[in-house]
C-alpha positions as CSV (number, residue, x, y, z in Angstrom):
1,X,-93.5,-40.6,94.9
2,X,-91.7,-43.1,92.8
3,X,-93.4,-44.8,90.2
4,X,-92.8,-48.0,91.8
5,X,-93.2,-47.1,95.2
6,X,-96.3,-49.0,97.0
7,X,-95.1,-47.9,100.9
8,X,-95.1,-43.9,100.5
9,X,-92.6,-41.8,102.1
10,X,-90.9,-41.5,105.2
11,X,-90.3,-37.9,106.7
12,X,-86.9,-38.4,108.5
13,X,-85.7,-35.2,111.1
14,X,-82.2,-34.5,111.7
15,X,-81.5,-36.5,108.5
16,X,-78.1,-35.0,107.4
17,X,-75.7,-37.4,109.6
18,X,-75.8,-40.0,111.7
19,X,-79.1,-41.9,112.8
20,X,-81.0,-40.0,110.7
21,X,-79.2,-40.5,107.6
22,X,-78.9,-44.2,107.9
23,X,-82.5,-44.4,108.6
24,X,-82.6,-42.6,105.2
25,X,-80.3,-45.2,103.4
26,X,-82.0,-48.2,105.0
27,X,-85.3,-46.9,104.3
28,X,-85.0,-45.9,101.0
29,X,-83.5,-49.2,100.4
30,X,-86.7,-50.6,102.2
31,X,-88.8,-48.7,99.1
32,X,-89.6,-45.7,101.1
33,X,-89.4,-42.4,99.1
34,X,-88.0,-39.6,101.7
35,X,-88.4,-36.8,103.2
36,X,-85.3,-35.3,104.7
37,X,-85.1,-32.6,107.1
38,X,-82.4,-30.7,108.8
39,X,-80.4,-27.6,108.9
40,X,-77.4,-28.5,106.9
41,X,-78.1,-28.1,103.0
42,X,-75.4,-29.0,101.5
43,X,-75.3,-32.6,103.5
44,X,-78.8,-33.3,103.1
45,X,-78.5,-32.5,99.1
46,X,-75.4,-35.1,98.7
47,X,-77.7,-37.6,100.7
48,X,-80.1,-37.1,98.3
49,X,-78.3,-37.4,94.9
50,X,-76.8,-40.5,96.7
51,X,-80.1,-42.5,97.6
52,X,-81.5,-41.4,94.3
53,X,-78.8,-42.8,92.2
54,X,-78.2,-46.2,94.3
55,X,-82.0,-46.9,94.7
56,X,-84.1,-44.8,92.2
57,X,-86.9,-43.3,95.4
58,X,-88.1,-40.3,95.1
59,X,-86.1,-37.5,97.6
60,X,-87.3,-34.2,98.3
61,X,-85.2,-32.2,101.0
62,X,-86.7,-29.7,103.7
63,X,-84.0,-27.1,105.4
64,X,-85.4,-26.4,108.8
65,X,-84.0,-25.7,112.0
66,X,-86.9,-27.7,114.2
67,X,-86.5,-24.9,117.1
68,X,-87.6,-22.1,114.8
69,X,-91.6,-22.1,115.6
70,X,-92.3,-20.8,112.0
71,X,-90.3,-24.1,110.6
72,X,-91.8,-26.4,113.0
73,X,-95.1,-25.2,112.1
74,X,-94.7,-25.3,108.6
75,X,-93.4,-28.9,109.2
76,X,-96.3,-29.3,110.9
77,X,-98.9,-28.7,108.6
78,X,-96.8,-30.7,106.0
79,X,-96.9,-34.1,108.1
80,X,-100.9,-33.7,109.5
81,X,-102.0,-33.2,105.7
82,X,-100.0,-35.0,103.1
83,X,-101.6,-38.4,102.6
84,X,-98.3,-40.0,101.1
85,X,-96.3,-39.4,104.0
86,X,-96.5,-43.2,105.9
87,X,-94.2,-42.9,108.1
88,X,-92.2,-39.9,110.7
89,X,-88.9,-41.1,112.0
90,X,-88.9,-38.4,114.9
91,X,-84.8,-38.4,115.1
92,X,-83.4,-34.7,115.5
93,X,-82.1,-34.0,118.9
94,X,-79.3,-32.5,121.1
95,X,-77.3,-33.9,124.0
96,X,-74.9,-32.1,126.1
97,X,-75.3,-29.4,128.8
98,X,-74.7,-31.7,131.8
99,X,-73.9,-29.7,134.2
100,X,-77.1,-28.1,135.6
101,X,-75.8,-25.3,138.0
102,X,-73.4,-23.9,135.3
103,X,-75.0,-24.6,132.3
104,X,-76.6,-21.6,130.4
105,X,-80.7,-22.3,131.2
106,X,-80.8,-20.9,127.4
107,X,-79.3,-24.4,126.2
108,X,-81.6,-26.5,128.7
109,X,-84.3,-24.6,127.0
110,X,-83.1,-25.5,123.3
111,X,-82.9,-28.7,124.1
112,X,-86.3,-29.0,125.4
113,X,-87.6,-27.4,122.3
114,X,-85.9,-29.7,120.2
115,X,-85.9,-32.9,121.9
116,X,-89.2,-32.6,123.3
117,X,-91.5,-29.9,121.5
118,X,-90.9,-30.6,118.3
119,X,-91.0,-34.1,118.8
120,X,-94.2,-33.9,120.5
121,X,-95.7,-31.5,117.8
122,X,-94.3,-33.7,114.8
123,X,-95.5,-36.6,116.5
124,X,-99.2,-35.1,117.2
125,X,-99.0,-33.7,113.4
126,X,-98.5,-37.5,112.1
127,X,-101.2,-39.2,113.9
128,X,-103.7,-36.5,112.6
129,X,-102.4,-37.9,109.4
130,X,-102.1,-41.6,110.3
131,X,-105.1,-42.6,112.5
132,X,-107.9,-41.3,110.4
133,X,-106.5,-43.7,107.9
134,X,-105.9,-46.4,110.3
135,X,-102.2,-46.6,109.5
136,X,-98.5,-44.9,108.9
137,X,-95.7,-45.4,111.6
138,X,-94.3,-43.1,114.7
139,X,-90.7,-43.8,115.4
140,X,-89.0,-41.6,118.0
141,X,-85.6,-41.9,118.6
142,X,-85.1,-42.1,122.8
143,X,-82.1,-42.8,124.5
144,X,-81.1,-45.6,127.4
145,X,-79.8,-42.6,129.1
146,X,-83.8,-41.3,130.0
147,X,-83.7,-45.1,132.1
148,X,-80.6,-44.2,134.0
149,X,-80.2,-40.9,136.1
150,X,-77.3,-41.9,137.5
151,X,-75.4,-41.3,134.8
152,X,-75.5,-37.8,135.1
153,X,-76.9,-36.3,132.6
154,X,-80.7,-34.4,134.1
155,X,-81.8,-32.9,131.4
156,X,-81.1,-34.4,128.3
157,X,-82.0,-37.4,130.0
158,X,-85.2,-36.3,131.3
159,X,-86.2,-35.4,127.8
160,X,-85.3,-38.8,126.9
161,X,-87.3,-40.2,129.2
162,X,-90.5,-38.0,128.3
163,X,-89.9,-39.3,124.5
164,X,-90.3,-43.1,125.8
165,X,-93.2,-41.8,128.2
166,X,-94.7,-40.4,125.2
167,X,-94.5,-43.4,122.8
168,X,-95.9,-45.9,125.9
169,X,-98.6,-43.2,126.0
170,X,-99.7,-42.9,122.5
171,X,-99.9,-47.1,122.0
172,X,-102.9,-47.1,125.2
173,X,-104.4,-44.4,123.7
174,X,-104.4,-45.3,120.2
175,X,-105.5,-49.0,121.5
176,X,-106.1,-51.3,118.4
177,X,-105.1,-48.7,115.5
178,X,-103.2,-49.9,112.9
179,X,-101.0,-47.3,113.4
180,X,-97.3,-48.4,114.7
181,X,-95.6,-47.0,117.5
182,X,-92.2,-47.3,117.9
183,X,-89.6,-45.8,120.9
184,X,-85.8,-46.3,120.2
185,X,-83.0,-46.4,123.1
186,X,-79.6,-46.0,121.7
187,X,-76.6,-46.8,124.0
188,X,-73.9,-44.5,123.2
189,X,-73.5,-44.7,119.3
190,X,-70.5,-43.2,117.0
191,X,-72.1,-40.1,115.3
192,X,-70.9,-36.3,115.4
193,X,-73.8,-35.8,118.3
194,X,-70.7,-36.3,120.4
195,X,-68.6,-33.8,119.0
196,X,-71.2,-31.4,118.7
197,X,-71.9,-31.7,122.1
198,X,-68.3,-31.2,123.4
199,X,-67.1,-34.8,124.4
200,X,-65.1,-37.3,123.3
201,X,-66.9,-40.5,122.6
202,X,-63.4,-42.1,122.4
203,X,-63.1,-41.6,125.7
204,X,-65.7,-44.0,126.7
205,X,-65.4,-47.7,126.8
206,X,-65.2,-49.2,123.1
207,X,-67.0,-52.1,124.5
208,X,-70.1,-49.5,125.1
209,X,-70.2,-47.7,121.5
210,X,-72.2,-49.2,119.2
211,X,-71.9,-48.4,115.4
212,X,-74.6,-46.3,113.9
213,X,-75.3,-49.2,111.1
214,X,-75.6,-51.7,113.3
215,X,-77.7,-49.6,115.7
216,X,-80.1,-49.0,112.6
217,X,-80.4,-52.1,111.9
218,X,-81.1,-53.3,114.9
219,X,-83.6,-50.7,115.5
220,X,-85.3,-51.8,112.6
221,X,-85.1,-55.3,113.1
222,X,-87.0,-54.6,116.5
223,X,-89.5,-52.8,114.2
224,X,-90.3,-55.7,112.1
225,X,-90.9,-57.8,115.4
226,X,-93.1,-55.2,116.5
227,X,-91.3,-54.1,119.7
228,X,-92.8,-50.9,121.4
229,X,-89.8,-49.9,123.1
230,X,-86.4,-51.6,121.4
231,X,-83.2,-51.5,123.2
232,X,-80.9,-51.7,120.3
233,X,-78.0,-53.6,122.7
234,X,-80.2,-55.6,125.1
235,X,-79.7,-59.0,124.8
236,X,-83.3,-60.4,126.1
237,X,-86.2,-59.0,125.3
238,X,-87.8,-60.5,128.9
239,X,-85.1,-58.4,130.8
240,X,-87.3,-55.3,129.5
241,X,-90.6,-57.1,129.7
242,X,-89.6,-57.7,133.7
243,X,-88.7,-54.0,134.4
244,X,-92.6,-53.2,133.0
245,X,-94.2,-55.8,135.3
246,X,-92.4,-54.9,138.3
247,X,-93.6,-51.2,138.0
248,X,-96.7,-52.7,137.4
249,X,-96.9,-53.5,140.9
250,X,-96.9,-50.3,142.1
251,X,-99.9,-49.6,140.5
252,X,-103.0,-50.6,142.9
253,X,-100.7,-48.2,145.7
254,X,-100.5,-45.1,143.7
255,X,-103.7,-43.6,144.1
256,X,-104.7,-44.5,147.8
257,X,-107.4,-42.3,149.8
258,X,-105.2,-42.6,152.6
259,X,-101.0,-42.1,153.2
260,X,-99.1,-45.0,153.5
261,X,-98.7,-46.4,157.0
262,X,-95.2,-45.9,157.3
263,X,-96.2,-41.6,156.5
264,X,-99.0,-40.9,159.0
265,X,-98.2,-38.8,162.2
266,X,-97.6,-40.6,165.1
């Protein structure tokens, strides 16, 4: 780590473009030495040299393609054991493959891998780090999209969801560690994840594309006010707090030793 650095280092995933490298740039600017991982090289080494020059942290780059079991387990074994690591920002992902009748099930099942395996093994691999030592920080990187089927998209939105499932999980279980827990939901956001997944984000509205800086930022900013779940566009906090409390309602009927009136034979 840097000489200077009290806050140790941040591993970020899919940290070559995008949300992943602004988290790098924010965080690095935050103190944070880095971690970077992802499959492209080249971009990940001008990241570096860049952050190093402008802020003086310590960068050290990993080349891994997260649905390669060897890589992720490597990974792995990096994040559970290295004490300096203080923080995972659990970002790589794919979207895409909407269709669900003629999509190829091989791209359902690399999604899955990446957006929910490897998270869930990265993330599991950090809190054996974090919780013995009663603190670090979990970000994972959701989407609004795992709130909404309607909009489409079943499977990339389904691991969305499991990713905010996850996050809600971890904070009961954890209960009062010191630990930090953090789910992101991005609107739609200008990156190449759009490109890359074969549409056209200038197709959508411009009023619904947020800027990847200003998404970061936000993200972070819901970080320091220690939101669980932040919702990088929403404009009130309760409007989120109300959705919890009225599936909290459901709860005394979920478990019943009998079916519900309105089910039983006549």
């Amino acid at each position: 780590m840097s000489t200077n650095n009290t806050k140790g280092a941040a591993l970020i995933t899919g940290a070559s473009t995008g949300i992943g490298a602004t988290y790098a740039d924010r965080l690095a600017k935050r103190g944070y030495d880095l971690i970077l991982v992802a499959r492209d090289e080249a971009r990940l080494n001008a990241l570096a040299d860049r952050l190093r020059a402008e802020t003086g942290v310590k960068v050290e780059i990993i080349k891994a393609d997260l649905t390669d079991k060897a890589a992720l387990l490597k990974l792995e074994d990096r994040l559970a054991t290295d004490t300096g690591i203080a923080a995972l920002v659990n970002n790589a992902g794919v979207a895409g493959a909407n269709d669900f009748v003629a999509t190829d099930p091989d791209a359902f099942e690399k999604m899955i891998q990446l957006n929910v395996t490897a998270v869930t093994r990265l993330a599991a691999a950090a809190a054996r780090n974090f919780i013995p030592r009663n603190k670090g920080a979990i970000v994972n990187l959701a989407s609004v999209v795992g709130l909404a089927p309607e909009l489409g998209m079943p499977v990339y939105g389904a691991t969305k969801a499991f990713v905010t499932y996850l996050t809600q999980g971890l904070r009961v279980q954890f209960g009062d560690s010191a630990v930090r827990l953090q789910a992101v939901l991005p609107g739609a956001t200008r990156t190449e994840i759009w490109e890359r997944s074969g549409q056209d984000v200038n197709s959508l509205d411009p009023n619904m594309v947020m800027g990847v800086d200003d998404m970061v930022d936000a993200a972070l900013a819901g970080f320091d006010q220690g939101e669980l779940v932040t919702i990088p566009s929403l404009p009130d906090a309760a409007d989120w707090d109300g959705a919890l409390a009225a599936k909290a309602k459901l709860y005394p009927n979920l478990s019943r030793n009998e079916p519900a009136a309105r089910l039983r034979k006549a």
